[in-house]
GUDREN-521720 format. One record per residue (C-alpha): residue number from 1; x, y, z; residue in one letter. Coordinates in steps of 0.02 Angstrom, whole numbers. Layout:
N
[pt NUM [X Y Z] "A"]
...
//
This chain:
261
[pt 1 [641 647 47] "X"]
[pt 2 [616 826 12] "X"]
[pt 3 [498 802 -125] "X"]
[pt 4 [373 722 -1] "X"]
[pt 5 [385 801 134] "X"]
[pt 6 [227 764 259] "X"]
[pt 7 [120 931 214] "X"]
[pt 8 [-55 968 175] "X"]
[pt 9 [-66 954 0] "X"]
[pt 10 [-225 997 -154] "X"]
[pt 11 [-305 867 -247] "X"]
[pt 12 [-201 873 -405] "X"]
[pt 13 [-56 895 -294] "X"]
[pt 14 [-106 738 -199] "X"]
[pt 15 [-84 660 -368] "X"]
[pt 16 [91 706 -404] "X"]
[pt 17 [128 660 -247] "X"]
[pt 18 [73 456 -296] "X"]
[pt 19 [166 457 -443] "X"]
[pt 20 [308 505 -338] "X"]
[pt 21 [278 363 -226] "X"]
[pt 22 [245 249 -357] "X"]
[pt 23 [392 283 -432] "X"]
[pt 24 [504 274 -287] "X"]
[pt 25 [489 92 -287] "X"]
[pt 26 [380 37 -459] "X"]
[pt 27 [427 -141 -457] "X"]
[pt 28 [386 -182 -269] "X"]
[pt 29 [207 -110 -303] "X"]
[pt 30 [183 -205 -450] "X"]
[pt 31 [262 -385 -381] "X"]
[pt 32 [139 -347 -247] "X"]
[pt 33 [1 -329 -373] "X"]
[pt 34 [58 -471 -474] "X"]
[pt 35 [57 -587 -341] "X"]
[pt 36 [-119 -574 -296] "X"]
[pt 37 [-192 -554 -511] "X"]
[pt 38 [-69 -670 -579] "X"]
[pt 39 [-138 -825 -480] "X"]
[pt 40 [-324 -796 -521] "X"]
[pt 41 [-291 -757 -702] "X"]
[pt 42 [-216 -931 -696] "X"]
[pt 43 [-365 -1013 -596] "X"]
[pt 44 [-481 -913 -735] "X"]
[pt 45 [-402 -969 -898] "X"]
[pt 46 [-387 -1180 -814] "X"]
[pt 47 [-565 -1181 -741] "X"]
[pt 48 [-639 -1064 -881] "X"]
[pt 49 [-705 -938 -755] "X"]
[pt 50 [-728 -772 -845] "X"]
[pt 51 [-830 -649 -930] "X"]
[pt 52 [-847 -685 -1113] "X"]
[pt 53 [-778 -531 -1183] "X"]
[pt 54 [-901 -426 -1335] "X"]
[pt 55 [-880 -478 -1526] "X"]
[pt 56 [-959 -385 -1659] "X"]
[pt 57 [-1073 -538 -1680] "X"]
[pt 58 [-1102 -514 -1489] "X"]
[pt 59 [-1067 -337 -1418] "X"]
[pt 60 [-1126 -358 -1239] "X"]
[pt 61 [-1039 -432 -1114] "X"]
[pt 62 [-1124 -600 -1066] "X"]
[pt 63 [-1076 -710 -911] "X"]
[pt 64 [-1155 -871 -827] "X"]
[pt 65 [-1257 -855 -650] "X"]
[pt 66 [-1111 -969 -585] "X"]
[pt 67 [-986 -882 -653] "X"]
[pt 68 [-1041 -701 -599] "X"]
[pt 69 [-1066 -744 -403] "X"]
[pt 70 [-899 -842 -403] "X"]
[pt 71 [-802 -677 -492] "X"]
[pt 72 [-904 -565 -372] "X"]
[pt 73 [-840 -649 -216] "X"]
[pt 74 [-665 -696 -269] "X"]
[pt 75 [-659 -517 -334] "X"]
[pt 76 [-710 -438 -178] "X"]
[pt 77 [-557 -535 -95] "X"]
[pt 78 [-429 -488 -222] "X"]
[pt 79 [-479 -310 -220] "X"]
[pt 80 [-449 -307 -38] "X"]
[pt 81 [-291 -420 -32] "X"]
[pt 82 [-224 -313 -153] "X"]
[pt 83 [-287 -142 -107] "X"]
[pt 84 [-205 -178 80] "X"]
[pt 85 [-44 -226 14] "X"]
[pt 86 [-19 -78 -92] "X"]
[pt 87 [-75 33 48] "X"]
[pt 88 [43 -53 150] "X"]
[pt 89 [176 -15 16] "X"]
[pt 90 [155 162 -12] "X"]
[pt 91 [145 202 169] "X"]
[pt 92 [320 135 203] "X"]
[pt 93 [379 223 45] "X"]
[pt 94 [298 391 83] "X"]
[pt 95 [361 379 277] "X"]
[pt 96 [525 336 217] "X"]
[pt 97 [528 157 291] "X"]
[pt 98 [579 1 221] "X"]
[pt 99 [494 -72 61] "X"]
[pt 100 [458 -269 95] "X"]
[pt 101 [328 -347 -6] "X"]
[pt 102 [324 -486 84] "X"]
[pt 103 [309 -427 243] "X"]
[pt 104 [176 -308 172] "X"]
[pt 105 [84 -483 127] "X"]
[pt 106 [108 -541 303] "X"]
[pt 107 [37 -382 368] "X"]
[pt 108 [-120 -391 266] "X"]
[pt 109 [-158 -570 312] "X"]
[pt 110 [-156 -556 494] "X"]
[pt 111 [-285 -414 492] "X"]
[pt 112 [-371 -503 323] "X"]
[pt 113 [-524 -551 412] "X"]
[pt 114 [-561 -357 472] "X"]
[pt 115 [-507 -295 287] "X"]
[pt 116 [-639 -424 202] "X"]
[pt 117 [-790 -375 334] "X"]
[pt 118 [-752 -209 331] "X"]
[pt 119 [-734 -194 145] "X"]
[pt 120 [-891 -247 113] "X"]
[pt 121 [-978 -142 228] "X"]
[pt 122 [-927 -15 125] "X"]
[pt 123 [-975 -85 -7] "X"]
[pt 124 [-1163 -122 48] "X"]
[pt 125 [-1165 65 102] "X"]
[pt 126 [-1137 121 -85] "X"]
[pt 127 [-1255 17 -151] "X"]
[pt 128 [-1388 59 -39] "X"]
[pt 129 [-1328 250 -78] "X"]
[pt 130 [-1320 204 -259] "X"]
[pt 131 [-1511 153 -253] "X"]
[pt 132 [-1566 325 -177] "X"]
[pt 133 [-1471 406 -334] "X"]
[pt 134 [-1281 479 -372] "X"]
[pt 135 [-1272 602 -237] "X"]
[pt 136 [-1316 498 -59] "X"]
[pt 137 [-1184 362 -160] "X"]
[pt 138 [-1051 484 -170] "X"]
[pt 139 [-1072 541 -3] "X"]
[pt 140 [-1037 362 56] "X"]
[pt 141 [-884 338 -51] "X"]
[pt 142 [-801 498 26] "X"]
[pt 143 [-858 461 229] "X"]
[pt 144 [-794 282 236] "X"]
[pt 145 [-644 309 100] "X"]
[pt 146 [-500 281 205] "X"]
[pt 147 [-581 110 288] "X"]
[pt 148 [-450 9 224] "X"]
[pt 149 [-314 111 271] "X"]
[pt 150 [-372 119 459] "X"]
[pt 151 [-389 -69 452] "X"]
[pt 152 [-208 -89 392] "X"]
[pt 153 [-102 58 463] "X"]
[pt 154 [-213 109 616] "X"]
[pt 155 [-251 -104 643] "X"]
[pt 156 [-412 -53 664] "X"]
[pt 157 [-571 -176 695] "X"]
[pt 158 [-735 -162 584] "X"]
[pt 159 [-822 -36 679] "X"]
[pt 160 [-671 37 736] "X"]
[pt 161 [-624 75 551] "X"]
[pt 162 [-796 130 491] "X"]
[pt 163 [-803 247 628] "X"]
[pt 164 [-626 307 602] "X"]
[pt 165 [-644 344 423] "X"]
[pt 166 [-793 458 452] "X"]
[pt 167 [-715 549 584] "X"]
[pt 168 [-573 565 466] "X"]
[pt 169 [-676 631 326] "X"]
[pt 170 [-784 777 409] "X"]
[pt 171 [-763 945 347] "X"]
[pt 172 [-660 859 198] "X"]
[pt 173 [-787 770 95] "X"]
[pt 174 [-765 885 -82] "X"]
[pt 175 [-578 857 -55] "X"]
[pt 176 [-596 683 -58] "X"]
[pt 177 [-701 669 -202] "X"]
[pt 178 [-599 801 -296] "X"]
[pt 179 [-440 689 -248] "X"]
[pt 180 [-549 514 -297] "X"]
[pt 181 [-603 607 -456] "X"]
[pt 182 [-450 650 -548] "X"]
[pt 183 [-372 476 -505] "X"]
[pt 184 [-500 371 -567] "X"]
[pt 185 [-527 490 -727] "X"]
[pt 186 [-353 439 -757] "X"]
[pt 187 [-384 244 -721] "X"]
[pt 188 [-526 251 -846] "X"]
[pt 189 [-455 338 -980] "X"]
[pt 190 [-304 220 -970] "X"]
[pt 191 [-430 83 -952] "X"]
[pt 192 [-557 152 -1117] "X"]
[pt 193 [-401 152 -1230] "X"]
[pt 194 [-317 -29 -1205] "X"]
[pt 195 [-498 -103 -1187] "X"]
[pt 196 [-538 -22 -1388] "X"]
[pt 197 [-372 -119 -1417] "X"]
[pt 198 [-423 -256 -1336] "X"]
[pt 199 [-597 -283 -1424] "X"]
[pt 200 [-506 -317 -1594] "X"]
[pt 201 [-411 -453 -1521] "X"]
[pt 202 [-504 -620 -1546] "X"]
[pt 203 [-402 -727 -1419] "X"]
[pt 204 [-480 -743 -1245] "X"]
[pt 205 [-296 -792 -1162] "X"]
[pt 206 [-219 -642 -1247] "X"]
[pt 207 [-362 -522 -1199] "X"]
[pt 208 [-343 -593 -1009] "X"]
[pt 209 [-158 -587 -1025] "X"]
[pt 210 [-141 -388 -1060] "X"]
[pt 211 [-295 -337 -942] "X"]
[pt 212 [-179 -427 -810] "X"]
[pt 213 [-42 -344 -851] "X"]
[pt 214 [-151 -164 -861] "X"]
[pt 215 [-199 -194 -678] "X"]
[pt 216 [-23 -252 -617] "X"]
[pt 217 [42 -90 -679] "X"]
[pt 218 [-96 36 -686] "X"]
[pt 219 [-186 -39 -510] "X"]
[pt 220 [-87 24 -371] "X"]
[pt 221 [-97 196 -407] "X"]
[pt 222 [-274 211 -355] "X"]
[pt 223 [-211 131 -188] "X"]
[pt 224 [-72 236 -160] "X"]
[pt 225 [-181 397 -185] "X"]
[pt 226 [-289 340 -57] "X"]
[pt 227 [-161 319 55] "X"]
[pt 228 [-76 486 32] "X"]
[pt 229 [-255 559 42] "X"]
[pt 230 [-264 461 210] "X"]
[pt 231 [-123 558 271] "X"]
[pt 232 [-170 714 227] "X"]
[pt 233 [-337 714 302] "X"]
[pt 234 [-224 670 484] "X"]
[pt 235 [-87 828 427] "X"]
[pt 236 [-240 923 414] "X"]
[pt 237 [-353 865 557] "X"]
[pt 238 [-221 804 684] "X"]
[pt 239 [-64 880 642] "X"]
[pt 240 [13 704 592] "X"]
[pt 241 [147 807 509] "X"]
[pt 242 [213 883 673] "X"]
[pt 243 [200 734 765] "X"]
[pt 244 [298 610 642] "X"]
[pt 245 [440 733 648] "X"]
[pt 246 [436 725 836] "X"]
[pt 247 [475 562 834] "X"]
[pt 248 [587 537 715] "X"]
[pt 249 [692 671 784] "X"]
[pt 250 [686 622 947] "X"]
[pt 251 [842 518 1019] "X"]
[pt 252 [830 349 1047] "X"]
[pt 253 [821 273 1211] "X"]
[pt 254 [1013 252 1290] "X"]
[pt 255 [1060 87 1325] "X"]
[pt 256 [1085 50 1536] "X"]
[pt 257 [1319 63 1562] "X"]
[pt 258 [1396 -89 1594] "X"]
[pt 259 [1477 -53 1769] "X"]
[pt 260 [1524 -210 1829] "X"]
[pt 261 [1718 -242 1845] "X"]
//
């Protein structure tokens, strides 16, 4: 795995090094996806839950009361189901370990409860940032960053996580952002181009159908950055690097001779 080896790496380096993971194992990152989006966008298009997407008649985005608390709360979930498989995922790929989506599944659920919480904690914490301006929001983002990661590799509790994730972040905070930055440019740029597509397309289904599809393949790279950011900050801060190699090199433990005649 020479091309990832465990090293401190720059933001735009950190970058290459997702697309690497990503593409060491594209279609286990996307089933992963898939299996989380694929069901909702189902459960949308039957019950009719969604955002009414603009027309030139109608070139805002309008949405019922109902509508916007149930895709606020479902979304929070899906976010974090998702987000924790896919860190899950590109952990094992970037550690060299076994790639098993459904055991990456199995993984998230038993620590979903901490995940959700913790999640939107975080969440909260912007928001109240967000209403003191840009900067005290940004400063949120890159302290409790890596929450879901400590939640998911670390099996870290709520506070646990929160108070992992700053630790994690001090002295690092612009390379965070930096690393944050350049991935979500990308998302949005990506996201700006298929949504002018999509805004010429007058069926709903067909509109839901290729946003779907957008997040199933564009979506896990902004979790696998994180992730690869998350092990970064420990090369850098705790020498994770060192110790990984330790231990893989290290023999295993011998097995107790059968003496008996």
């Amino acid at each position: 795995m020479s091309d990832l080896v465990l090293r401190p790496r720059s933001a735009t380096e950190l970058l290459d090094a997702a697309f690497q993971v990503y593409r060491r194992a594209p279609m286990q990152f996307m089933v992963g996806v898939a299996a989380v989006y694929v069901p909702w966008l189902v459960i949308r298009l039957v019950l009719d839950v969604n955002i009414t997407p603009p027309t030139p008649s109608n070139p805002t985005i309008s949405v019922e009361l109902n509508q916007l608390i149930v895709l606020a709360a479902v979304g929070m979930g899906i976010f974090a189901l998702a987000g924790g498989v896919t860190t899950v995922l590109a952990s094992n790929v970037y550690l060299d370990r076994p790639v098993d989506v459904a055991a990456a599944f199995a993984q998230v659920l038993r620590r979903f409860v901490s995940l959700i919480v913790s999640s939107l904690a975080v969440v909260v914490l912007i928001a109240m940032g967000a209403m003191l301006f840009l900067l005290p929001a940004l400063y949120v983002v890159a302290r409790f960053y890596a929450v879901r990661q400590t939640v998911m590799l670390e099996d870290a509790g709520v506070g646990r996580a929160l108070s992992r994730a700053s630790e994690l972040s001090k002295g690092f905070k612009w390379h965070i952002l930096a690393t944050l930055f350049f991935v979500v440019v990308l998302t949005i740029a990506v996201d700006v181009g298929v949504s002018m597509l999509l805004s010429r397309l007058p069926s709903r289904v067909v509109v839901n159908l290729i946003s779907t599809a957008l997040a199933v393949v564009i979506g896990p790279l902004f979790g696998i950055t994180e992730t690869v950011l998350y092990y970064d900050l420990r090369i850098r801060k705790e020498g994770f690097d060192v110790e990984y190699l330790a231990a893989a090199a290290a023999p295993p433990p011998s097995q107790p001779t059968d003496v008996t005649a």
